[in-house]
C-alpha positions in Angstrom: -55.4 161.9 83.9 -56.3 161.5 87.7 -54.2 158.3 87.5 -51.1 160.6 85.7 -51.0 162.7 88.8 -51.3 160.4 91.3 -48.2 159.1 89.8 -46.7 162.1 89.6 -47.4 163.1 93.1 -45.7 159.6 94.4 -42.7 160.3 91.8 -42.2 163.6 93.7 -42.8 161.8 97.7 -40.5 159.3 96.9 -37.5 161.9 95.9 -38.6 164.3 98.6 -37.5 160.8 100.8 -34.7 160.0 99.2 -33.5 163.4 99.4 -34.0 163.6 103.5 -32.3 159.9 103.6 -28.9 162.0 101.9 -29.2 164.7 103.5 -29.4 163.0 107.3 -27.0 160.6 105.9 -24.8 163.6 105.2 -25.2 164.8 108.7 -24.4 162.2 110.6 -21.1 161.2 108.9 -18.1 162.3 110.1 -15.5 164.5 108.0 -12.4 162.9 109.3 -11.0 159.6 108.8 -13.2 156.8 110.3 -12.0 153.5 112.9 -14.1 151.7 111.6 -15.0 149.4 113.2 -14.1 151.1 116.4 -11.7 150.0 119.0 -10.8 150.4 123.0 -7.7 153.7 122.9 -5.1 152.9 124.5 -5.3 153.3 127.9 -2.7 155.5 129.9 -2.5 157.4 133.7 0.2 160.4 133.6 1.3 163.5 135.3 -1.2 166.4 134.0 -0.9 170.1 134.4 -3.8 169.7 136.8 -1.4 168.4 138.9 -2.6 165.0 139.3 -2.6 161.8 137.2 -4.9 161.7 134.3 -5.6 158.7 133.6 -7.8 158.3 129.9 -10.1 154.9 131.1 -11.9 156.8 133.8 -12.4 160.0 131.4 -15.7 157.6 130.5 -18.7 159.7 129.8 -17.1 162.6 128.0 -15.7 162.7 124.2 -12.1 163.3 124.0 -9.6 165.0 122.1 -6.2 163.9 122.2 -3.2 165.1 120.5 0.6 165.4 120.4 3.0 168.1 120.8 5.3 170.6 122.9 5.3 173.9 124.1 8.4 175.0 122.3 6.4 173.8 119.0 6.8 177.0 116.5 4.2 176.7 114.3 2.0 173.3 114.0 1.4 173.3 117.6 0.0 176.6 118.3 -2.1 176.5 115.0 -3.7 172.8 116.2 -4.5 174.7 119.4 -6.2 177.7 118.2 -8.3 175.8 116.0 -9.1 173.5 119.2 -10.1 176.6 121.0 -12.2 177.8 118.2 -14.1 174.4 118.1 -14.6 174.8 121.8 -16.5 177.9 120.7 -18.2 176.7 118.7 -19.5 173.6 120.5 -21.3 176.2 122.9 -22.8 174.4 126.1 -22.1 171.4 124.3 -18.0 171.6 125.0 -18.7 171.0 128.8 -18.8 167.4 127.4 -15.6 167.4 125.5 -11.8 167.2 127.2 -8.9 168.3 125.0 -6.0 166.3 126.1 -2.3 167.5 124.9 0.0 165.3 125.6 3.9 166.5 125.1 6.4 165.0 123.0 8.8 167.0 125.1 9.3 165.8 128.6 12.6 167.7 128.7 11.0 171.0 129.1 6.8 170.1 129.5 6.7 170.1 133.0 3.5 170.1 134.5 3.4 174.0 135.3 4.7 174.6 131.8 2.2 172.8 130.0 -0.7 174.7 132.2 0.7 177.8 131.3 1.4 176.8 127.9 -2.3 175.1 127.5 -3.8 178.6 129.4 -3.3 180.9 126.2 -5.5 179.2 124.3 -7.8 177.6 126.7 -7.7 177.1 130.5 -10.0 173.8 130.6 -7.4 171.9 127.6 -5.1 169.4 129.6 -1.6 168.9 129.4 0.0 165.1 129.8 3.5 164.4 130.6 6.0 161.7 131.8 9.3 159.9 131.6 10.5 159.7 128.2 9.9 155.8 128.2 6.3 156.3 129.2 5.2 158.7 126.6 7.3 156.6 123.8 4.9 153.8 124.9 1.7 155.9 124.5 3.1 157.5 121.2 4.1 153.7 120.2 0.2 152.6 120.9 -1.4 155.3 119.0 1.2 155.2 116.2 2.5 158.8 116.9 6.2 159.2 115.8 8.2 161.8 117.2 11.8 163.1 116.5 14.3 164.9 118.0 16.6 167.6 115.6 19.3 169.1 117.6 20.1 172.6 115.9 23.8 173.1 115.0 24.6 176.3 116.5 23.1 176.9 119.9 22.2 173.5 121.7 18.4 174.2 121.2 16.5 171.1 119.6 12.8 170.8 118.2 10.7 167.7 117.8 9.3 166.9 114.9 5.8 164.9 115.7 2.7 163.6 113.7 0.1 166.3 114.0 -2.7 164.3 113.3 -5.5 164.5 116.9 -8.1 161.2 118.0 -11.4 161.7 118.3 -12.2 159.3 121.7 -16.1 158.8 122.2 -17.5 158.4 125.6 -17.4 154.9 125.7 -13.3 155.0 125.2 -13.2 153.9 121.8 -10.9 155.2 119.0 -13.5 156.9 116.5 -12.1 159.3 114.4 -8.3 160.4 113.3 -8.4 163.8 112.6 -5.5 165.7 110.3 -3.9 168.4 110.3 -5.8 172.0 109.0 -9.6 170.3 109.4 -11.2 173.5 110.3 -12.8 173.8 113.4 -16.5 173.9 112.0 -15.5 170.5 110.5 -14.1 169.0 114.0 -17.7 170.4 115.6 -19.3 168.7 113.6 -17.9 165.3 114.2 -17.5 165.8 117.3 -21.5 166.7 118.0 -22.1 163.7 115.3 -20.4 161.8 118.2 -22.2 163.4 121.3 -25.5 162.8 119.4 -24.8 158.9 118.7 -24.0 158.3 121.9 -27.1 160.3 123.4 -28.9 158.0 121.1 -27.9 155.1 122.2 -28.6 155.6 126.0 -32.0 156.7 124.9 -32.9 153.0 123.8 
């Protein structure tokens, strides 16, 4: 009998471990899709709306969030933004670590000022990028963005069609998560303070 409960005592340790293996393995994997293994982003030094260059390789010691659009976006844009601000929120104190990066597919009309403002209704510390066509064609090229440009019939105006997907750039600078469109901002928290963690981690040894 005594040697029937001891069993049954290490039956219920060794699930109770099991258990806390899934549910810290759980934790600590990220919801979006995964570089794995990781590798160096492309690197790149551009106009901002900060009015100076930003330049991605000496961003080093903070996790960031880079997408793709324009100002004139209708729909996609605005919604990827909103959510970005939410996750902000949501990171607390922890989104003084984290630098949302928006770089336009729109050089036409994304001036620096114009992206500022543009970036300012949703949150005044995101970033806007620019440049000469060529130079963001390059960057869009390296991170297999594609962007189009549809001319409307009547009226001259024109929108760009653009992947909406955003990157996910530890503090190291390397690619670690591709994040799609409509992950909701608890999920993009989460990886993102998966990230933070790792990395906090890591220094610790």
């Amino acid at each position: 009998m005594i040697r029937l409960i001891m069993a049954f005592a290490f039956c219920i340790s060794v699930v109770g471990n099991v258990e806390a293996e899934n549910v810290e393995t759980k934790s600590t994997a990220l919801k979006s899709g995964v570089f794995d293994p990781p590798r160096m982003a492309p690197d790149f030094s551009l106009p901002s709306s900060r009015d100076n260059k930003f330049t991605l390789s000496e961003q080093r010691g903070k996790l960031l969030v880079l997408g793709f659009g324009f100002s004139n976006c209708p729909n996609v844009c605005p919604m990827t933004l909103a959510n970005l601000a939410q996750t902000y929120k949501n990171l607390g104190a922890l989104a003084e670590q984290v630098q949302v990066v928006y770089m336009t597919v729109d050089p036409e009309r994304d001036t620096p000022a114009r992206l500022r403002e543009y970036l300012a209704n949703f949150n005044s510390h995101f970033v806007g990028v620019t440049g000469s066509a060529d130079e963001l064609a390059a960057v869009r090229q390296a991170y297999g963005i594609i962007a189009k440009k549809e001319v409307h019939k009547s009226g001259g105006n024109y929108e760009v069609h653009h992947s909406s997907y955003i990157y996910l750039i530890d503090r190291d600078g390397l690619l670690r998560a591709l994040v799609p469109f409509g992950k909701s901002a608890d999920d993009i928290a989460h990886d993102i303070k998966v990230l933070l963690q790792e990395k906090t981690q890591q220094a610790a040894l």
